[in-house]
MARSE-613924 format. One record per residue (C-alpha): x, y, z; residue number from 1; residue in three letters. Coordinates in steps of 0.1 Angstrom, whole numbers, plus 5000, padded with zeros to 4 digits. Layout:
BEGIN
ATOM,X,Y,Z,NUM,Ala
...
// end
This chain:
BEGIN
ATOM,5193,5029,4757,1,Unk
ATOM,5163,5054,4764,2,Unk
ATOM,5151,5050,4725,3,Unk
ATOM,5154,5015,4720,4,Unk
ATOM,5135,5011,4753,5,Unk
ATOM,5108,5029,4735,6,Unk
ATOM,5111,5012,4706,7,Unk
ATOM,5107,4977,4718,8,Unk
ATOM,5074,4992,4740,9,Unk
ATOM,5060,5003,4707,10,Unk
ATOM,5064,4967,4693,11,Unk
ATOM,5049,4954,4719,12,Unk
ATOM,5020,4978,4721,13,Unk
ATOM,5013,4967,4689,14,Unk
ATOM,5018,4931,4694,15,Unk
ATOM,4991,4938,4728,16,Unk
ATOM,4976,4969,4730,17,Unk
ATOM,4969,4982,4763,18,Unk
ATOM,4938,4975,4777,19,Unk
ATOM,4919,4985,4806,20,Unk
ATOM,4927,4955,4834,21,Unk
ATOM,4889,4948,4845,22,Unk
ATOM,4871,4956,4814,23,Unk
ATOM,4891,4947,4784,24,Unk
ATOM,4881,4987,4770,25,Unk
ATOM,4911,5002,4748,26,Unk
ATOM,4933,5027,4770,27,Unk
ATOM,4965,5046,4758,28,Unk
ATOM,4989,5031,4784,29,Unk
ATOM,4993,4996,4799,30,Unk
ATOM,4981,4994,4833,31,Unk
ATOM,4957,5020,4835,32,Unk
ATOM,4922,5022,4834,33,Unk
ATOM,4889,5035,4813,34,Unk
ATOM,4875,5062,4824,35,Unk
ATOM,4843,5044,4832,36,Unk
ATOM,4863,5021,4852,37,Unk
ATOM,4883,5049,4867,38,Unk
ATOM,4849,5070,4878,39,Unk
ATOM,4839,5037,4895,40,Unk
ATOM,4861,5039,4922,41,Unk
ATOM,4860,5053,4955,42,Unk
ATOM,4897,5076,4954,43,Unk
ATOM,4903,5096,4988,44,Unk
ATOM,4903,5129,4974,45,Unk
ATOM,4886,5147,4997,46,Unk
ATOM,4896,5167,5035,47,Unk
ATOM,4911,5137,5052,48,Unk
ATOM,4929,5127,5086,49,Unk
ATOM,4963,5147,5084,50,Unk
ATOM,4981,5116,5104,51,Unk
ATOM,4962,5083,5089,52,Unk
ATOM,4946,5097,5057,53,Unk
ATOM,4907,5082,5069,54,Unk
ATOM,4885,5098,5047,55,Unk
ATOM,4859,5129,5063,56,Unk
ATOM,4829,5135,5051,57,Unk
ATOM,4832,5152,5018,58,Unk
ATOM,4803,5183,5023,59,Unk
ATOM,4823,5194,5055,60,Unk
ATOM,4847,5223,5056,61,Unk
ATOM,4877,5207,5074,62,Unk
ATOM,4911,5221,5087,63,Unk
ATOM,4936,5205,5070,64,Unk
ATOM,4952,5196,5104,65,Unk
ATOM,4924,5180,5115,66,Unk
ATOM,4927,5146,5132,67,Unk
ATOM,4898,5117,5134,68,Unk
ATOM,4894,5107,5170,69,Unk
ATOM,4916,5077,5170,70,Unk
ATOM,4945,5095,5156,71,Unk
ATOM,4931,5126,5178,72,Unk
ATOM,4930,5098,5211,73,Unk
ATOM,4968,5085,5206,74,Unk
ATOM,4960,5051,5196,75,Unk
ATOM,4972,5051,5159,76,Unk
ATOM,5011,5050,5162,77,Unk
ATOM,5024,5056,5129,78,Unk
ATOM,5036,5090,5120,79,Unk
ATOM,5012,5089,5095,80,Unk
ATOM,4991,5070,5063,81,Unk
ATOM,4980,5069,5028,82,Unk
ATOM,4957,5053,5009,83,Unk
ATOM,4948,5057,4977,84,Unk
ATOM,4909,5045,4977,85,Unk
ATOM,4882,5030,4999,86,Unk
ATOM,4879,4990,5000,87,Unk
ATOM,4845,4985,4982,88,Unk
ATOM,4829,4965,4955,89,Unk
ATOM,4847,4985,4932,90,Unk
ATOM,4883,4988,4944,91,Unk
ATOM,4885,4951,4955,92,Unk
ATOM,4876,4940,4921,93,Unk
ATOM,4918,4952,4912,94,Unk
ATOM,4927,4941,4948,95,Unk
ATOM,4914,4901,4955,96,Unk
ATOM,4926,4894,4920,97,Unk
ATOM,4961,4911,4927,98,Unk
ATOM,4960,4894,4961,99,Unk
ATOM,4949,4860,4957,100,Unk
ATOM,4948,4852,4916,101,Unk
ATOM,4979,4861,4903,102,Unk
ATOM,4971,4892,4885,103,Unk
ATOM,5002,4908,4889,104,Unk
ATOM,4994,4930,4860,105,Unk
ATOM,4972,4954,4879,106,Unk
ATOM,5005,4963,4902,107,Unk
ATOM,5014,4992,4879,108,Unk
ATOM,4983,5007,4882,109,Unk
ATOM,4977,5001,4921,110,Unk
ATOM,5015,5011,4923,111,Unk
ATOM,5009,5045,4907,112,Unk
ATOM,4975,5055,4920,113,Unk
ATOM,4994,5046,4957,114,Unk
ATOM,5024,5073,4947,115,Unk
ATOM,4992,5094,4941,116,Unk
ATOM,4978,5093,4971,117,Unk
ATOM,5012,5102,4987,118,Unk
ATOM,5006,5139,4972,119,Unk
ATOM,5007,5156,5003,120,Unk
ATOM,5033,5139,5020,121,Unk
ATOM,5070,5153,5019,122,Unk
ATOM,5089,5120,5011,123,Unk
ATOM,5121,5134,5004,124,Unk
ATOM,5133,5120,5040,125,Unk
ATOM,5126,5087,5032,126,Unk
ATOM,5152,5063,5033,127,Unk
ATOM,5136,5029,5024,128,Unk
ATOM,5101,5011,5011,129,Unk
ATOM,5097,4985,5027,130,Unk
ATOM,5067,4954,5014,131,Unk
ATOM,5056,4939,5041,132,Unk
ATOM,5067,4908,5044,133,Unk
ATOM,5048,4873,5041,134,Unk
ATOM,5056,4843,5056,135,Unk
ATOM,5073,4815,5041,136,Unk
ATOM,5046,4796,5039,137,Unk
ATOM,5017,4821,5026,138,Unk
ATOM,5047,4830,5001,139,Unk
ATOM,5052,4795,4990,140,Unk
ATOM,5019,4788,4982,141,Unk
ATOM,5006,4822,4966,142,Unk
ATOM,5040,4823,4946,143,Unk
ATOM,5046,4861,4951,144,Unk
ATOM,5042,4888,4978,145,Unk
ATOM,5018,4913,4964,146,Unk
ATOM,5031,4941,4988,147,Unk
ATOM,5064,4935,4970,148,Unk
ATOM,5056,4940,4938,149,Unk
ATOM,5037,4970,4945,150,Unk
ATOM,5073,4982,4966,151,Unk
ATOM,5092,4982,4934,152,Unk
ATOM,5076,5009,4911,153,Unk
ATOM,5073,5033,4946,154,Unk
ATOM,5103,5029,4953,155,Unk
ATOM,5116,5038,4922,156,Unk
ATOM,5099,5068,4920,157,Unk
ATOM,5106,5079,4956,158,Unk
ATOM,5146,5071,4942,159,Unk
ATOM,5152,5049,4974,160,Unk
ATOM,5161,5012,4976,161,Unk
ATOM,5137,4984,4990,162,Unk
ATOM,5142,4963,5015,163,Unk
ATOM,5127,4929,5016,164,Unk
ATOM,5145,4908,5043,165,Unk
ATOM,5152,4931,5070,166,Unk
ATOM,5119,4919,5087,167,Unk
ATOM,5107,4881,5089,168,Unk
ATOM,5072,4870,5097,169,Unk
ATOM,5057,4841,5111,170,Unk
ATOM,5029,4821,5095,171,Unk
ATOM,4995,4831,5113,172,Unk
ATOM,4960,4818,5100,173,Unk
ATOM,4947,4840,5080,174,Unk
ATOM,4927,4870,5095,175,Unk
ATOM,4901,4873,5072,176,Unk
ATOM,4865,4889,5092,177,Unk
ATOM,4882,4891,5123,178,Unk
ATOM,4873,4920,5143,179,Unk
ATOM,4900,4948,5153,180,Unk
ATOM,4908,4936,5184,181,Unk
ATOM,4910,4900,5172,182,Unk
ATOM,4934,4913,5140,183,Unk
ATOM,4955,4930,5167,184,Unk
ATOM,4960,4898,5190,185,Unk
ATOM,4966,4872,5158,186,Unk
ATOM,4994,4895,5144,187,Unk
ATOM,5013,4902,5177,188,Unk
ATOM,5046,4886,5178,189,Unk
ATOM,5047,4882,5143,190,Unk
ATOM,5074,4902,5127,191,Unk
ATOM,5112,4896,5140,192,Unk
ATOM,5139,4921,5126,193,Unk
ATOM,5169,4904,5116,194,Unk
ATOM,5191,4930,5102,195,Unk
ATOM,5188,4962,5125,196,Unk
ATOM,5218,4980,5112,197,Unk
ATOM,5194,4980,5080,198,Unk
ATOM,5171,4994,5098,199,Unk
ATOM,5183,5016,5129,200,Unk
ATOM,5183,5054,5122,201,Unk
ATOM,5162,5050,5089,202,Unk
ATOM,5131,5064,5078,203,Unk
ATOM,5109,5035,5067,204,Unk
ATOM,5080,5037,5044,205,Unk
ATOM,5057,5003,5051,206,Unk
ATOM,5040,4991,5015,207,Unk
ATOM,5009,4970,5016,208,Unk
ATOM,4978,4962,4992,209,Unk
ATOM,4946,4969,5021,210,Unk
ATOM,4947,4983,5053,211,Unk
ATOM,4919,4970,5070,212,Unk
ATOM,4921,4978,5105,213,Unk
ATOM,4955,4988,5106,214,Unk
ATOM,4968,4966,5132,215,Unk
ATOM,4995,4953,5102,216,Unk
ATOM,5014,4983,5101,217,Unk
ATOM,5007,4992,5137,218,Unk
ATOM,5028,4956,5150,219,Unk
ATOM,5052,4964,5122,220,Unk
ATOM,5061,5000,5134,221,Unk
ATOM,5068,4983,5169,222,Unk
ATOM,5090,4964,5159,223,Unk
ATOM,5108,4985,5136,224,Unk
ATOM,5108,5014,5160,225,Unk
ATOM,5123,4988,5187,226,Unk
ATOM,5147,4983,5161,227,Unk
ATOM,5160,5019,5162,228,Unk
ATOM,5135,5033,5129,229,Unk
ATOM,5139,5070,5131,230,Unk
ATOM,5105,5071,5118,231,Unk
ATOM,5074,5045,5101,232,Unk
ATOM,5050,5058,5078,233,Unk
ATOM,5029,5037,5056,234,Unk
ATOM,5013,5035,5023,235,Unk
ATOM,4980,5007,5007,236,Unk
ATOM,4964,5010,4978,237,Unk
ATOM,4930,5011,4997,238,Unk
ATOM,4916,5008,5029,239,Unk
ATOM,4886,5001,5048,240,Unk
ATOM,4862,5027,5062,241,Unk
ATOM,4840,5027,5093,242,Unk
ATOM,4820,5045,5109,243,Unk
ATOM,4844,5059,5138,244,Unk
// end
């Protein structure tokens, strides 16, 4: 099974060599990309938040336990977060597409740069991934949920199963600019858990492209927590950065 797998990937490299998704360059493996492309963006790679991953400043010498102060002041719930880059003119040249164009072929490459940035994270006690979800609406009329897609490769790697219908969501307008405090109210009450027993006792890791002012994942571990999670962690393929 193993070597006609390989074979029939060798066909089709030839048939359509593997590019480089933004800029067409040659690359050895579909999904990644050039190194000029790579260099461009913004990876957290650096001393970071130990609970929620925001990125420090990379010319100080930090203690790896070291917390930014709203992880350090109790407001960030989730046991902890990954990203794998910062949301900037670079990284959101993969993500919008992804997100709102239909090109699904950049989820391998988000998908494994997001297992990357779960380096320093034991996730041997995880039990499920978990996209999050999208309303029927939204889902209807973008065709796919992106968070899903990007679930599936994680997952895999991880060795866990993922969970797509656990956790409903109502159709909001979409948040777009909104500040944080206007992200948190317009998602409140949004998510409804519909199978608990899928979810009580488990150790959830949340899935989503962007994590802009984390009030997504925040209203999801509520709920899920309320549910009976043992634990909520999350992981994006990049976030936003300010000035905190």
């Amino acid at each position: 099974m193993v070597i006609c797998r390989k074979f029939f990937q060798r066909i089709l490299d030839f048939i359509y060599p593997p590019v480089c998704p933004l800029c067409n360059t040659g690359v050895s493996t579909h999904g990644e990309l050039c190194a000029d492309c790579w260099t461009a963006i913004n990876w957290i790679d650096g001393p970071k938040c130990k609970r929620c991953g925001y990125p420090f400043a990379g010319e100080y010498d930090y203690d790896t336990d070291m917390l930014c102060p709203i992880c350090a002041s109790g407001k960030n719930e989730l046991d902890w977060v990954r990203s794998a880059c910062v949301y900037d003119n670079a990284s959101k040249q993969i993500m919008l597409p992804f997100k709102h164009c239909g090109k699904i072929k950049y989820a391998r490459f988000m998908a494994n740069a997001m297992i990357w940035a779960l380096r320093d994270k034991d996730v041997h006690n995880i039990d499920v991934v978990m996209p999050v979800p999208l309303a029927w609406r939204r889902l209807f009329h973008r065709g796919y949920n992106q968070a899903a897609l990007l679930a599936q490769p994680i997952a895999r790697a991880i060795g866990v199963r993922v969970d797509y219908d656990s956790v409903h969501r109502k159709y909001r307008p979409d948040m777009g600019h909104k500040t944080a405090a206007a992200r948190a109210k317009n998602i409140r009450g949004v998510f409804t858990v519909v199978h608990p027993d899928k979810i009580r006792g488990k150790h959830i890791l949340l899935i989503d492209d962007v994590m802009t002012s984390g009030a997504t994942f925040a209203e999801l571990y509520k709920v899920l927590k309320k549910a009976g999670a043992a634990s909520v962690a999350g992981v994006s393929f990049c976030r936003v950065v300010r000035t905190i």
